[in-house]
C-alpha positions in Angstrom: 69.8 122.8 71.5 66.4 123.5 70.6 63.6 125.8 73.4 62.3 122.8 75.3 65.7 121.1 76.1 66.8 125.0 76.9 63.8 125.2 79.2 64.3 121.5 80.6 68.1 122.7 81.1 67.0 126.0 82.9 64.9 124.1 85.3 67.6 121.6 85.9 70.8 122.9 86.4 69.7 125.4 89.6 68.6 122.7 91.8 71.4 120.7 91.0 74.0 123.4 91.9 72.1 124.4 95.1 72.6 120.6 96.1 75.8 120.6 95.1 76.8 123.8 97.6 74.3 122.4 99.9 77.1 119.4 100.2 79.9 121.7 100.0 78.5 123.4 103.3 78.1 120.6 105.2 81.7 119.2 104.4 82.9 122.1 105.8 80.8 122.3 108.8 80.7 118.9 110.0 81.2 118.8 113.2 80.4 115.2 115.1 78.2 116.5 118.2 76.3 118.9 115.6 75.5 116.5 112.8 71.6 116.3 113.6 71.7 119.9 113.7 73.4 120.4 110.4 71.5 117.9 108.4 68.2 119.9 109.2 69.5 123.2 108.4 70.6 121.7 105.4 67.2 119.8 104.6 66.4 117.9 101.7 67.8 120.2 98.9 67.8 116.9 96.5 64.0 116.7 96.5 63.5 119.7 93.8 66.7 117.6 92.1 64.8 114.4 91.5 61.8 116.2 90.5 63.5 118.1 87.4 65.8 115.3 86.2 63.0 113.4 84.4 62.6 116.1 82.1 65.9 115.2 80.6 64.6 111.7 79.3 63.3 113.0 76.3 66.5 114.8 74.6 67.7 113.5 71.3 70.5 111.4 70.9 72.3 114.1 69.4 72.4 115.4 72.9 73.8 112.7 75.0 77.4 114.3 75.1 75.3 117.1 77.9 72.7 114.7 79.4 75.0 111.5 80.1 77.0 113.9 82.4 74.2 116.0 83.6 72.6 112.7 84.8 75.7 111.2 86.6 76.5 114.6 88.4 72.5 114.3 89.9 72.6 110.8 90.0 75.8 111.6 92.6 74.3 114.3 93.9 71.1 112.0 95.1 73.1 109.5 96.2 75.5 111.5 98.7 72.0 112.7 100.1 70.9 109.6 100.8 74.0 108.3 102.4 73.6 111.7 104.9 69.8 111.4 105.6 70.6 107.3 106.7 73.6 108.3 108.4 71.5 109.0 111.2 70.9 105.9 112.0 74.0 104.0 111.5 75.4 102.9 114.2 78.9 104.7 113.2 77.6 107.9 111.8 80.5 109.4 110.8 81.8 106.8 108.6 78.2 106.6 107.1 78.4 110.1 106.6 82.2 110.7 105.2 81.1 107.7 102.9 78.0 109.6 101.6 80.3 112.6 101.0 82.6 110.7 98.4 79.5 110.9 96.2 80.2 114.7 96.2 84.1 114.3 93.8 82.3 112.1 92.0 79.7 114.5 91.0 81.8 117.4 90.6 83.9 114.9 88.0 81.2 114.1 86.0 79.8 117.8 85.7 83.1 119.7 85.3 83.5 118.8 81.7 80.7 121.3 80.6 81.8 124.1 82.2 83.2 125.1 78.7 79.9 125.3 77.2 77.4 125.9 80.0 78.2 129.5 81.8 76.3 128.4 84.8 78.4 125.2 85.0 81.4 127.7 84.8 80.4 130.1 87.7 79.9 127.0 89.7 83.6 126.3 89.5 84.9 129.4 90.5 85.6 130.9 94.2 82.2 132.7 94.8 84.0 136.5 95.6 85.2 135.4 91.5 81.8 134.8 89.9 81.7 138.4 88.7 84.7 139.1 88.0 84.1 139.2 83.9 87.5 139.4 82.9 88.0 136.1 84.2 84.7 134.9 82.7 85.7 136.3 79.3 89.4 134.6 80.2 88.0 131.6 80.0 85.0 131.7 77.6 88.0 132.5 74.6 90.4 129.7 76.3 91.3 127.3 73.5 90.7 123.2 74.8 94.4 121.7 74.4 95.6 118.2 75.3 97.4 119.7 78.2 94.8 121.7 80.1 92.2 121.2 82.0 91.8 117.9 84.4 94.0 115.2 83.6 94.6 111.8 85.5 97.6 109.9 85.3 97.0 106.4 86.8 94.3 107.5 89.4 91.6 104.8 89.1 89.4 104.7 92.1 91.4 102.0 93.7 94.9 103.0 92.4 97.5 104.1 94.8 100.5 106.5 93.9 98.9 108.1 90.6 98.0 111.8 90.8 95.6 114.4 89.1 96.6 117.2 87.7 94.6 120.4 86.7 96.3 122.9 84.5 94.1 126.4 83.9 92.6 126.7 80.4 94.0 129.8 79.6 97.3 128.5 80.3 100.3 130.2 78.6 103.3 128.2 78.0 105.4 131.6 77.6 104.4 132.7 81.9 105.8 130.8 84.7 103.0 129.2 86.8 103.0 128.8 90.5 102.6 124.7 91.4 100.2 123.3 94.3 100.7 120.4 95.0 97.8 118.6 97.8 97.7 115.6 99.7 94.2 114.2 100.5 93.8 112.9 104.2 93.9 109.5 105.2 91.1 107.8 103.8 90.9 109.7 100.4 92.7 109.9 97.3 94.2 112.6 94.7 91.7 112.2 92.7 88.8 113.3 94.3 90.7 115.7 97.1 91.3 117.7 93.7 88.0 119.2 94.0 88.7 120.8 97.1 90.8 122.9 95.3 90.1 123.2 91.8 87.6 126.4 91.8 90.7 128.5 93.7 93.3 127.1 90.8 91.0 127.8 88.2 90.3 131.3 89.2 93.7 132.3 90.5 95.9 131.0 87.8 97.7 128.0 89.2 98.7 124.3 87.9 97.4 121.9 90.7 98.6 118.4 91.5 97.0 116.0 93.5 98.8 112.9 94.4 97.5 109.5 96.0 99.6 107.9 98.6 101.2 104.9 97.7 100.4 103.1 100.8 97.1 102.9 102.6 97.8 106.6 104.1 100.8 108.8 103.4 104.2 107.7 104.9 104.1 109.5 108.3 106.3 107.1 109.9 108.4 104.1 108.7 110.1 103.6 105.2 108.7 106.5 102.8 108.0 105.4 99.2 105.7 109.2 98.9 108.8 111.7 99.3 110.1 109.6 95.7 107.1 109.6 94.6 106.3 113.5 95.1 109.6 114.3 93.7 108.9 112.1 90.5 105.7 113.3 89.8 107.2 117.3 90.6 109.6 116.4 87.5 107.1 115.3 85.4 105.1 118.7 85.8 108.2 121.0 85.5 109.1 118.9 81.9 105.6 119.5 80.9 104.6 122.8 81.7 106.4 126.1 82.7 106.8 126.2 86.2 107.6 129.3 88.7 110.2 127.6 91.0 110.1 130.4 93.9 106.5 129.5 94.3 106.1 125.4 94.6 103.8 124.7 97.1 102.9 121.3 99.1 100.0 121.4 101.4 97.2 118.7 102.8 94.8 117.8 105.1 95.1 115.6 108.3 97.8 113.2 107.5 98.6 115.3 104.0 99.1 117.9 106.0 101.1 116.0 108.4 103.2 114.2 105.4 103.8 118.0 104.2 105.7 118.4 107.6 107.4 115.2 107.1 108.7 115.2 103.7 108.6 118.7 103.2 111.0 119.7 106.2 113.6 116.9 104.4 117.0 118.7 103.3 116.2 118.1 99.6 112.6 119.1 99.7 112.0 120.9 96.6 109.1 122.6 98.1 109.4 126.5 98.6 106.2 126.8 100.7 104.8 124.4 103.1 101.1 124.4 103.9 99.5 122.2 106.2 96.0 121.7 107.4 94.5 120.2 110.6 97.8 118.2 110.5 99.7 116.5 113.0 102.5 117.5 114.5 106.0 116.3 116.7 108.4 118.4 117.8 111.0 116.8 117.0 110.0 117.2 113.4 111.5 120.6 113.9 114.3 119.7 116.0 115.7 117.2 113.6 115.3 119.8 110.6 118.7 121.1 109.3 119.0 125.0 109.8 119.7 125.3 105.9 116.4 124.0 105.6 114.2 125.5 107.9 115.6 128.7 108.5 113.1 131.6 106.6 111.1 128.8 105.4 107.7 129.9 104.6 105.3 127.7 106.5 101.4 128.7 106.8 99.0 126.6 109.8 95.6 126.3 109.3 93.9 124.7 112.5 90.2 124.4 114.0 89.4 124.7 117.2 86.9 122.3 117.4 89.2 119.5 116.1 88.3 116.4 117.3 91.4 114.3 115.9 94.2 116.5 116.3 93.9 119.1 119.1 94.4 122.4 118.3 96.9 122.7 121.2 98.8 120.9 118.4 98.8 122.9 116.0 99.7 126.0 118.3 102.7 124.0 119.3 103.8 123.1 115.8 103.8 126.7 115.0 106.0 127.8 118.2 108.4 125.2 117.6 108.8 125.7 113.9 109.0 129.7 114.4 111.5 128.7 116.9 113.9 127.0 114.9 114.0 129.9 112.7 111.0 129.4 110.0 108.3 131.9 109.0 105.2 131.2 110.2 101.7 132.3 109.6 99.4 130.7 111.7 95.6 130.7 111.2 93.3 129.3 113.8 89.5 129.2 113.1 87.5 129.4 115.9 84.1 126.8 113.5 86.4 124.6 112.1 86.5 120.7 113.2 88.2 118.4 111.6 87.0 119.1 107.7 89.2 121.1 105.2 88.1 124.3 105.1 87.6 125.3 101.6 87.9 129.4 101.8 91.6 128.6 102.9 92.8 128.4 99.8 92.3 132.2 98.4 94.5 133.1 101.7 97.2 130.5 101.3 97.2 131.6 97.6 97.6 135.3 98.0 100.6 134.0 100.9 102.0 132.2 98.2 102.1 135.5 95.8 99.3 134.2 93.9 96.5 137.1 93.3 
């Protein structure tokens, strides 16, 4: 890479890392009666984005391997801006705006790929109280690229249903045993793009993640349930693969993830260690029809807002006095800003629950 396209690089990449967090904080602040509110703190980020991303029209071809996914990330980027600033006017404005935020996966997709090369790049996809830690920055900087690290998919095409993601740390050692989260997106998502709501934490904690789809619409919260199968399947593909830690297999989600966790994980053959949920449902009789073997010292850690606006908090309160009840160990966190958006700095806490530093 020659000066210019170093200078055209060093202009570029700030603004579009700024917009990127920009998105990042208002995913987990939204918060329906504050949205106007939100979207002018936030303002118009993007604008500094557009300007610089001309400037890489005039690399070489020899450089299309950086600019092709420099491009898509912005072009992404842009585009989950102006889904937000139209949102306002649409006359369902949440759906406008959970529909401009699926721009944000995409973006983080198509820019994660040169975080091997591009220290900024690599920063970016690490938990902030990380980025200065330079024994991990050195950890990864000497990882060698192998078939089986990094981000893999394993039939998760936009539209499939029951694939998963994977992402399995670049410093892997096949010789340690590696703690296992496994996530479940909320209703309307899939694996493959809830995977970047956890990716910076595995990457800079040390931990294979697994992201699932659902193999219906949703996950299997009631009815016949093809997911528990499919978890299980998936969970043996990992453990042939890679060297697992099986005191520390976790399953978590968000909204009806988080209530599936309940459901499949409180099943007498769970192979889960840890359950995890987040602004999840709950019944009790999810509790009261869990065998003793099964529940008793189980490890369960809540996370619940209080400004939840699908499932009341009261919920969530109740799921962990019924659970704690029927002999589980609960940690319950309530967060007093938190709607119903998956709050992101969770992870460090459910990771260092989990034994993971």
């Amino acid at each position: 890479m020659q000066e210019r396209e170093l200078e055209d690089l060093v202009a570029f990449l700030p603004p579009l890392l700024q917009a990127l967090e920009r998105l990042g904080f208002v995913s987990r602040y939204l918060h329906p009666p504050n949205l106007d509110e939100l979207l002018a703190a936030v303002g118009r980020p993007d604008a500094e984005l557009r300007a610089q991303a001309p400037r890489l029209s005039a690399w070489t071809p020899d450089l299309d391997h950086v600019r092709r996914p420099l491009l898509a990330a912005a072009e992404a980027t842009i585009a989950a801006y102006d889904g937000l600033h139209t949102a306002t006017e649409d006359s369902e404005r949440l759906t406008a705006v959970f529909r401009a935020l699926r721009h944000v996966g995409h973006a983080q997709e198509a820019l994660y790929p040169l975080a091997a090369g591009l220290p900024p790049v690599s920063r970016f996809f690490l938990d902030p109280d990380l980025r200065g830690d330079e024994a991990l920055a050195r950890r990864l900087a000497h990882a060698e690229p192998g078939p089986d690290t990094g981000v893999l998919h394993y039939d998760s095409a936009p539209e499939a249903r029951g694939g998963f993601s994977i992402y399995v740390p670049e410093y892997y050692d096949p010789q340690t045993t590696w703690p296992v989260v496994v996530a479940l997106h909320g209703g309307s998502g899939s694996g493959r793009s809830f995977l970047w709501s956890w990716l910076r934490d595995a990457r800079s904690r040390g931990a294979i993640l697994v992201t699932p789809t659902a193999v219906g619409r949703t996950w299997a919260i009631s009815g016949p349930d093809p997911d528990t199968p499919n978890l299980i399947r998936l969970l043996d593909y990992v453990r042939g693969r890679w060297n697992v830690d099986a005191t520390r297999v976790l399953l978590t989600g968000m909204s009806d993830g988080g209530t599936f966790s309940y459901v499949s994980g409180l099943e007498p053959t769970s192979p889960f260690t840890h359950l995890a949920p987040v602004a999840a449902a709950f019944h009790p009789m999810l509790a009261s029809f869990a065998e003793p073997a099964r529940i008793g010292g189980l490890p369960v850690h809540i996370v619940h807002g209080a400004l939840d606006w699908m499932f009341p908090v009261d919920m969530a309160r109740e799921a962990a006095a019924h659970l704690a009840q029927a002999g589980a160990d609960v940690t319950y966190v309530e967060l007093d800003d938190l709607s119903h958006t998956y709050p992101r700095e969770a992870n460090a806490r459910i990771l260092a629950w989990l034994g993971v530093a």
